[in-house]
C-alpha positions as CSV (number, residue, x, y, z in Angstrom):
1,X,-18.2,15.9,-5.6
2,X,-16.3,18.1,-8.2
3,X,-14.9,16.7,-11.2
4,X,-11.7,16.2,-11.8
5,X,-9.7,19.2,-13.4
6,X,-6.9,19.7,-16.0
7,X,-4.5,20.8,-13.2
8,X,-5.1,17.3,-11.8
9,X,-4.9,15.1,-15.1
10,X,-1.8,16.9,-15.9
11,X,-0.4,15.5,-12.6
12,X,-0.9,11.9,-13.4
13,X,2.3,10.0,-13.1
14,X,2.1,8.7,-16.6
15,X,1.4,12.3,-18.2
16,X,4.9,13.7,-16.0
17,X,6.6,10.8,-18.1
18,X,5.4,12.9,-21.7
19,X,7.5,16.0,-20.1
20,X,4.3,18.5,-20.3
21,X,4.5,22.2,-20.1
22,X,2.2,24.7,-19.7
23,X,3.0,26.8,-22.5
24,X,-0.7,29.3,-21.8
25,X,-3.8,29.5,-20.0
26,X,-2.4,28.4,-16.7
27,X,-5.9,30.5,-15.6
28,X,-8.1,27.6,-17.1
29,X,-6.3,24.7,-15.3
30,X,-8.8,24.1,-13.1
31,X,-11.8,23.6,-15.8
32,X,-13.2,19.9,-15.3
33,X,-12.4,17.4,-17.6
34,X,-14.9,15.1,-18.9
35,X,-12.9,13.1,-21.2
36,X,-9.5,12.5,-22.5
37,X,-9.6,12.1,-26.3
38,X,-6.8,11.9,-29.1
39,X,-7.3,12.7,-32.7
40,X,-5.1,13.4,-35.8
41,X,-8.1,14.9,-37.3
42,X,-7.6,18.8,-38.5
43,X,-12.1,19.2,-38.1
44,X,-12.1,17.6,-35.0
45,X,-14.3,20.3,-33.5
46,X,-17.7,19.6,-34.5
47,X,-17.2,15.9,-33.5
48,X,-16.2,16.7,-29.7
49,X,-19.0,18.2,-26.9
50,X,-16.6,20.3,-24.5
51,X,-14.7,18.9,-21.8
52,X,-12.3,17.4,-23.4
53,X,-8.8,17.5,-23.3
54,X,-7.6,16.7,-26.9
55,X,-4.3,14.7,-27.2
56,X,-2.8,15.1,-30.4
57,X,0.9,15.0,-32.6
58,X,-0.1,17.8,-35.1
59,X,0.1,15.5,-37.6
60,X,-3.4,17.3,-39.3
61,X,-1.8,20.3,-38.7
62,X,1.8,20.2,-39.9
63,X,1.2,21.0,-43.6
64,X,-1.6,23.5,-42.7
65,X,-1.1,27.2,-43.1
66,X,-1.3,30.0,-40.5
67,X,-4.6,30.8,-41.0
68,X,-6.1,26.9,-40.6
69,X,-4.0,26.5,-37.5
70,X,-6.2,29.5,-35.5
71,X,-9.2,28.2,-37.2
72,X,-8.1,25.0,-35.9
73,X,-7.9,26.4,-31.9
74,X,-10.6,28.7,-32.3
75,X,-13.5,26.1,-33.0
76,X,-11.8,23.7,-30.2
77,X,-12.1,26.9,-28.0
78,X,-15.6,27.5,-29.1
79,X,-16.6,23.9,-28.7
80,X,-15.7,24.1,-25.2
81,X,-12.7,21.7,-25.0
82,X,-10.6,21.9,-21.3
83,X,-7.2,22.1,-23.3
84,X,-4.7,20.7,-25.9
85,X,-1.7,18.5,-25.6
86,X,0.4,18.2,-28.5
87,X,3.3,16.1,-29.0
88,X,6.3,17.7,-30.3
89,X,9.2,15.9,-31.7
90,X,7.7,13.9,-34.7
91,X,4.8,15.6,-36.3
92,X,5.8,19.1,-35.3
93,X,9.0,19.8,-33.8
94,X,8.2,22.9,-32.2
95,X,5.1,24.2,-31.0
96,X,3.7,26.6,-34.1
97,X,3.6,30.0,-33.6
98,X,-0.1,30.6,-34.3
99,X,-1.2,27.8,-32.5
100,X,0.3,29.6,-29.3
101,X,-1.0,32.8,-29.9
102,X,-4.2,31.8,-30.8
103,X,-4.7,29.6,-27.7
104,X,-3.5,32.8,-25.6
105,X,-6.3,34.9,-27.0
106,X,-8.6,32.8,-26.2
107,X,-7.7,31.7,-22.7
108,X,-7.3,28.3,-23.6
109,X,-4.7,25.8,-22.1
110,X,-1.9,24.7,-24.1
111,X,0.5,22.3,-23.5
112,X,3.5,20.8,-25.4
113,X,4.3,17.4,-24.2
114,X,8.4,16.8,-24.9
115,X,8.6,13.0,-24.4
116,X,7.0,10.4,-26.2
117,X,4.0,8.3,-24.2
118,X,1.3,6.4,-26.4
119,X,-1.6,8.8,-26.0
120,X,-3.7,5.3,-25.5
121,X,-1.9,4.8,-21.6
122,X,-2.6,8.7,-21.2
123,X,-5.8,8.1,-22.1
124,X,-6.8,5.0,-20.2
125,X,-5.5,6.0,-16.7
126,X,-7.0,9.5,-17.1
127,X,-10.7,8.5,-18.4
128,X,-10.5,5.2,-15.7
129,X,-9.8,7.8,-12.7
130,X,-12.5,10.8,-14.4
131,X,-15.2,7.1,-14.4
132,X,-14.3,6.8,-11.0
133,X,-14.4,10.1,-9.7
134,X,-18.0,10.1,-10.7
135,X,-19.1,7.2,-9.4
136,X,-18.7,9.4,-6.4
137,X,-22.2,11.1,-7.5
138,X,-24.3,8.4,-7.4
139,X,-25.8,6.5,-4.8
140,X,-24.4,3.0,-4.5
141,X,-25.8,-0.4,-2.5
142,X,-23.3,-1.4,0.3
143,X,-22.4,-4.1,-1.9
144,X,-21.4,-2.4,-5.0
145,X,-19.2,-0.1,-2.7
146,X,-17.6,-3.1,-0.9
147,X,-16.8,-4.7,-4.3
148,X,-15.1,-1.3,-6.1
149,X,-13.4,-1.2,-2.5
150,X,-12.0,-4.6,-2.6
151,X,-10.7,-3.8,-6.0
152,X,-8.9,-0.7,-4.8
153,X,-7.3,-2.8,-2.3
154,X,-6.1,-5.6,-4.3
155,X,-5.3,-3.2,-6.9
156,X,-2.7,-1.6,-3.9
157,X,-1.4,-4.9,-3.0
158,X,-0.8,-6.2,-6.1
159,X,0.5,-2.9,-7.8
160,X,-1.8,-3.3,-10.3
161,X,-3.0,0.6,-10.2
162,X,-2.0,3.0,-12.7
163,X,-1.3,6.5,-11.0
164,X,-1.2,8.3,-8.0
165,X,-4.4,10.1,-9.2
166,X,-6.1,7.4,-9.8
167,X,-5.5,6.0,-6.6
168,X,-6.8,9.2,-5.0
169,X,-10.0,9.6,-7.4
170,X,-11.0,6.2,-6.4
171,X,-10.2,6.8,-2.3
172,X,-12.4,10.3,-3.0
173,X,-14.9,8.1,-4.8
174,X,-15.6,6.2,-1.9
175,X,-15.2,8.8,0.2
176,X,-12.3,7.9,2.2
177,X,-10.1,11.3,2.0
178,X,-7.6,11.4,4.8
179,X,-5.6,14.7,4.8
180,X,-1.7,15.1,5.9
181,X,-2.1,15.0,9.4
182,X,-2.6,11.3,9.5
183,X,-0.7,8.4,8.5
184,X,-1.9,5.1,7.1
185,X,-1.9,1.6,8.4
186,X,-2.3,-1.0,6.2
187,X,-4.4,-4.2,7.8
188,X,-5.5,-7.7,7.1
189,X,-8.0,-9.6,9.1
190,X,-9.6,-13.1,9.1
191,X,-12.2,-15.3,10.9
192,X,-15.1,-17.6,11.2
193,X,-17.5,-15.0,10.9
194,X,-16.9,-12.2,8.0
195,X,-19.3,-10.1,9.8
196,X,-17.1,-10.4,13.1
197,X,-14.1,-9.2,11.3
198,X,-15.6,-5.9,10.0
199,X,-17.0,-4.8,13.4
200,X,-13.7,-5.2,14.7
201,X,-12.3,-2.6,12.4
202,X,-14.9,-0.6,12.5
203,X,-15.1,-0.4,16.5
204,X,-11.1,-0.2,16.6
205,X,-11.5,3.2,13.4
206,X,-14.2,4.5,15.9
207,X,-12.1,4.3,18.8
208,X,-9.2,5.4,16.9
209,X,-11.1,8.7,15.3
210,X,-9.2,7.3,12.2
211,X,-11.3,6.9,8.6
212,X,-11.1,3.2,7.5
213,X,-11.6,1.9,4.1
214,X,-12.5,-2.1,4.1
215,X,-13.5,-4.4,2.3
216,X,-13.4,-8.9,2.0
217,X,-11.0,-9.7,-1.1
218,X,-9.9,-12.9,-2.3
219,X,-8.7,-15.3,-0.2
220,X,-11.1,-15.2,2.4
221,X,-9.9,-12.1,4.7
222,X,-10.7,-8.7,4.7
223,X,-8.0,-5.8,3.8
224,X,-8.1,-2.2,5.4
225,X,-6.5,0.7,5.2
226,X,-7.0,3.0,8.8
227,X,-5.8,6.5,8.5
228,X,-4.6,7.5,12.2
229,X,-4.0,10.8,13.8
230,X,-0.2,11.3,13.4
231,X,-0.5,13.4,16.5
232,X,-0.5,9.6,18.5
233,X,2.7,9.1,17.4
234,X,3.9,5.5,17.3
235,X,0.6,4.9,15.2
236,X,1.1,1.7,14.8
237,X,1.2,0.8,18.4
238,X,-2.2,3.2,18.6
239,X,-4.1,0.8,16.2
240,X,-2.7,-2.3,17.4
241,X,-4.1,-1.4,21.2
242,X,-7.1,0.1,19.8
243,X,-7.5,-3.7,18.1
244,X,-6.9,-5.3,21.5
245,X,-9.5,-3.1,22.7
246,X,-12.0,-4.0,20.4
247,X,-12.5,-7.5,21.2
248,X,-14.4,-9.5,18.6
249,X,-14.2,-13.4,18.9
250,X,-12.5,-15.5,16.7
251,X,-10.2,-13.0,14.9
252,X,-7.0,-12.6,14.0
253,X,-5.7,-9.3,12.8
254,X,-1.9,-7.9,11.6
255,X,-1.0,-4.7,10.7
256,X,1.4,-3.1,8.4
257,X,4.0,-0.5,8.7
258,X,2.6,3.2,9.0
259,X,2.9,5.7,5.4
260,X,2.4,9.1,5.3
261,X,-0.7,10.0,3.6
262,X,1.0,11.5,1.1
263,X,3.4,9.0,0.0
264,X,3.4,7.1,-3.2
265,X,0.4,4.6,-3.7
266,X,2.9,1.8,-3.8
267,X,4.0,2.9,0.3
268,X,-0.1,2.1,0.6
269,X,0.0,-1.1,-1.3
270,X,3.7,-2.4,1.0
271,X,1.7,-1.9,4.3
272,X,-1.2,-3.8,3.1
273,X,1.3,-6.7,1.5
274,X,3.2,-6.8,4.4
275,X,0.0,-7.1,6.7
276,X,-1.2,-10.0,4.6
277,X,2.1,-11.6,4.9
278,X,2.0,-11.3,8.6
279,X,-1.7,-12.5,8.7
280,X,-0.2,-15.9,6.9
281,X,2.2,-16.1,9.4
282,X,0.3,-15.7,12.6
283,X,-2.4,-17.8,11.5
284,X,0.4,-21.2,11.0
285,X,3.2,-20.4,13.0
286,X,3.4,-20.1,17.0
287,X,4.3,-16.6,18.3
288,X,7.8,-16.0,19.8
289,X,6.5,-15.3,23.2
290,X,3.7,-16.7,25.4
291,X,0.6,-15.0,25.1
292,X,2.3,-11.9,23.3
293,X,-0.2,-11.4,20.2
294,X,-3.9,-13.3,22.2
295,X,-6.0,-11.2,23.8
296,X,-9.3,-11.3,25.5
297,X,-12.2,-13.2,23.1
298,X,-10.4,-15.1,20.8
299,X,-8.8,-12.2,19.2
300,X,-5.1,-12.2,18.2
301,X,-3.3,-9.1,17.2
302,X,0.1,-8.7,15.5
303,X,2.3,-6.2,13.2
304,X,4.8,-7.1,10.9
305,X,7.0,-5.3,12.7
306,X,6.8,-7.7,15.6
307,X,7.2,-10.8,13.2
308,X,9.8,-9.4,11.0
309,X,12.3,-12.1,11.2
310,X,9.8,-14.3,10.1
311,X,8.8,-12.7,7.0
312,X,12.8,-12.2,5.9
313,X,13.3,-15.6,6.3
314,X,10.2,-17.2,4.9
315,X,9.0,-14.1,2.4
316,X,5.7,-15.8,0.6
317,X,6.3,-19.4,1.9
318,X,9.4,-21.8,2.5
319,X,10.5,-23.5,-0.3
320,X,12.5,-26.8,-0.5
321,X,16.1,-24.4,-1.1
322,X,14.8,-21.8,1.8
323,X,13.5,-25.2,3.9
324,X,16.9,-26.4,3.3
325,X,18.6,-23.1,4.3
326,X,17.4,-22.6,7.2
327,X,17.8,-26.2,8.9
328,X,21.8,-25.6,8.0
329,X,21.5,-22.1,9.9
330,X,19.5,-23.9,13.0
331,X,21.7,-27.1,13.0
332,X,24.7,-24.6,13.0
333,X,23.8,-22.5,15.5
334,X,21.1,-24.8,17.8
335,X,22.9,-28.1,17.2
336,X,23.7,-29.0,20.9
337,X,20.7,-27.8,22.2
338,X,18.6,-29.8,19.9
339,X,20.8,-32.5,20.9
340,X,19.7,-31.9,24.4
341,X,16.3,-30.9,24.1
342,X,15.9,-34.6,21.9
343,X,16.8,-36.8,25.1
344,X,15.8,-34.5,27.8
345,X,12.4,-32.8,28.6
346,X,13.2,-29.1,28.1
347,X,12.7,-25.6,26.7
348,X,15.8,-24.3,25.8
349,X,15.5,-22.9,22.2
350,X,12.1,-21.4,23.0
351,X,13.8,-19.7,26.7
352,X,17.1,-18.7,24.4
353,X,14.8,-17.2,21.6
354,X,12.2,-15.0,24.3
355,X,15.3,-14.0,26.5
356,X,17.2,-12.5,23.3
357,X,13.9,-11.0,21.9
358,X,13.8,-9.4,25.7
359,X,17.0,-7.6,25.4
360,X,18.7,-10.8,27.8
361,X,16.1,-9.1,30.6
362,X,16.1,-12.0,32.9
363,X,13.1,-10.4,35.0
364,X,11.0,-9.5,31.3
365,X,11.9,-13.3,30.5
366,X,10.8,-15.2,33.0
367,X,7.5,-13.1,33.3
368,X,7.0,-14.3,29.7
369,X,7.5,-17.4,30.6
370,X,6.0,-17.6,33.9
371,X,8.9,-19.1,35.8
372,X,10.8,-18.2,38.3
373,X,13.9,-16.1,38.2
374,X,16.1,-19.1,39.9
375,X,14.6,-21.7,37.7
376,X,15.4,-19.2,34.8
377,X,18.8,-18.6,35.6
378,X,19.1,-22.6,36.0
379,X,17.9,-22.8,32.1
380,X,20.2,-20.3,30.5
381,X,23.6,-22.0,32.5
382,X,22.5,-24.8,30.6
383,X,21.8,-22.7,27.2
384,X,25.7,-21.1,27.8
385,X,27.4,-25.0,28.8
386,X,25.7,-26.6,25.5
387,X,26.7,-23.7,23.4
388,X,29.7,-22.8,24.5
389,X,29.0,-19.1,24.6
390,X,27.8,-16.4,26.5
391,X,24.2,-15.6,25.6
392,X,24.3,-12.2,26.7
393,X,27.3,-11.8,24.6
394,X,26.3,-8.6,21.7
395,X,28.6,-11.0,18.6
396,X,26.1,-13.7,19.4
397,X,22.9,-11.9,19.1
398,X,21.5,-11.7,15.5
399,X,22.8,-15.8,14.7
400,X,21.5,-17.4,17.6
401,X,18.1,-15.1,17.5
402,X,17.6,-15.8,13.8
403,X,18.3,-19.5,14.3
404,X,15.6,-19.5,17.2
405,X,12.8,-17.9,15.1
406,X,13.8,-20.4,12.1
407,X,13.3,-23.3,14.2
408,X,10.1,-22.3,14.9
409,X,9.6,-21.8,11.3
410,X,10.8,-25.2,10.1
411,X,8.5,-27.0,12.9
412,X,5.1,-25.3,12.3
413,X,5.9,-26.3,8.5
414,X,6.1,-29.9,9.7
């Protein structure tokens, strides 16, 4: 796998901050870089190897004459070096004359960088993403690739990574390289037996044509990133069928919104957080519906798309103020029926919160809840006389359907 080049350093998010511009050699931006050094040193030459991109504010060079500055680029040139950044603004305040002219003859890149960024961040994302990047040439045990996997993957959830490049060098690294015609789906998946978990995936990413890139991290699940064809359009409903199809026993698996492949890192790192989040949740609270995430084998299969009134209301977790905020919102909205529901054997809230979910489909609701359509209609005149309202009634929608899913909420935290 190639190196990484100058062309691709200069793109790192935290070098666009310094400003750069290409002031010459725009025909050597593609040399490989294999370091990212800074020095104040006016004989720096002899101490460098080639490769090099040399970071510098002048400083060694702002009282030198004409004639030391194209000494000065010419042995950087002859030592091989990728390029030169310098700072302008403290040291030097323009980019000298001779410096320019003598990095023109001699086809090297210059570039003036117009904002100030410590050259130690430049340098630390830029020499973490070339170590990765050639990791990629070496041969690595399964488990050494599952562990700098796992890292990329936390690193994505937790926005811990430093730069779009870096994000790349270390997909490329382990060679998961998905191009623009897919989009990516965040996942998180648990179960008794690790081993279980990962051949879901991997049959669901075989079945899907889709590259996957998984790996266990902390906490006991595994995290996944699958990059479907964004010819299958609703791609998230692709992989979550393509799950269901998979069957593996025991395992519980949510999915994240879709991001174009091109997208920031941090679209990469919201799918997998919000899978994680919708793992937590299907793993301790009961589903809306019947049956609507279980399939055959043990295997459950959600998005958080399909629990996303449950994440706005709970986030991370309840807390004693959100606890509290909630049973207000429930006894509000839900007080008669829990009334009801308290001295009679019913199952109101849960027919009120699958009927609403179902678009007030009395035929879709009372498949989901395998009762009649009689006995149905019986349940929601009862729903309408307690609450003194119309169900099917638009205004009433979003309260009572929020209030529904919180009571659910506030009872599986019980």
């Amino acid at each position: 796998m190639a190196a990484l080049t100058l062309r691709e350093i200069l793109s790192f998010d935290v070098l666009g901050a310094a400003a750069p511009e290409i002031l010459c050699g725009e025909n050597g931006l593609d040399r490989p870089v294999r370091w990212v050094h800074s020095s104040e040193i006016y004989e720096i030459g002899p101490l460098l190897s080639g490769g090099e991109l040399l970071l510098t504010t002048g400083l060694g060079l702002a009282g030198a004459d004409a004639g030391a500055r194209r000494h000065y680029v010419r042995e950087l040139a002859e030592r091989g070096v990728a390029g030169i950044a310098v700072e302008l603004g403290r040291s030097l305040m323009e980019m000298p004359y001779e410096l320019l002219d003598e990095s023109r003859r001699r086809g090297l890149p210059l570039v003036a960088l117009r904002a100030v960024v410590p050259f130690i961040r430049i340098a630390e994302a830029a020499n973490t993403a070339i170590v990765t990047q050639s990791l990629a040439d070496r041969p690595h045990p399964a488990a050494d690739r599952d562990g700098r996997a796992g890292a990329l993957l936390q690193a994505l959830a937790e926005g811990t990574a430093l730069s779009q490049s870096e994000v790349l060098a270390r997909a490329r690294a382990l060679d998961f390289r998905p191009d623009r015609t897919r989009r990516l789906v965040g996942a998180a998946a648990t179960g008794a037996d690790p081993l279980a978990v990962l051949a879901v995936l991997d049959r669901a990413a075989e079945v899907l044509d889709a590259p996957l890139l998984r790996a266990p991290v902390p906490g006991g699940a595994v995290a996944a990133l699958f990059a479907v064809p964004a010819k299958d359009g609703d791609v998230v409903r692709t992989a979550l069928q393509a799950l269901r199809d998979a069957v593996g026993e025991g395992v519980t698996v949510a999915l994240g919104p879709a991001a174009p492949v091109d997208a920031a890192w941090s679209r990469w790192g919201e799918s997998l957080r919000e899978a994680r989040t919708t793992l937590a949740l299907a793993l301790t609270v009961p589903a809306p519906e019947p049956d609507c995430c279980a399939v055959a084998g043990g295997v459950q299969v959600t998005s958080s798309r399909a629990l996303a009134l449950e994440r706005q209301l709970v986030g991370e977790g309840l807390t004693p103020a959100s606890r509290d905020r909630l049973a207000h919102l429930v006894n509000r909205a839900l007080g008669p029926l829990l009334e009801w529901e308290g001295a009679h054997a019913s199952d109101l809230v849960r027919t009120l919160e699958v009927h609403l979910r179902n678009g007030c489909s009395p035929t879709r609701t009372a498949v989901l809840l395998h009762v009649g359509r009689q006995s149905l209609y019986q349940r929601l005149e009862r729903i309408e006389s307690l609450l003194g309202l119309p169900v099917a009634d638009p205004e009433c929608h979003g309260e009572l359907l929020l209030a529904c899913c919180a009571h659910r909420l506030l009872r599986a935290g019980e």
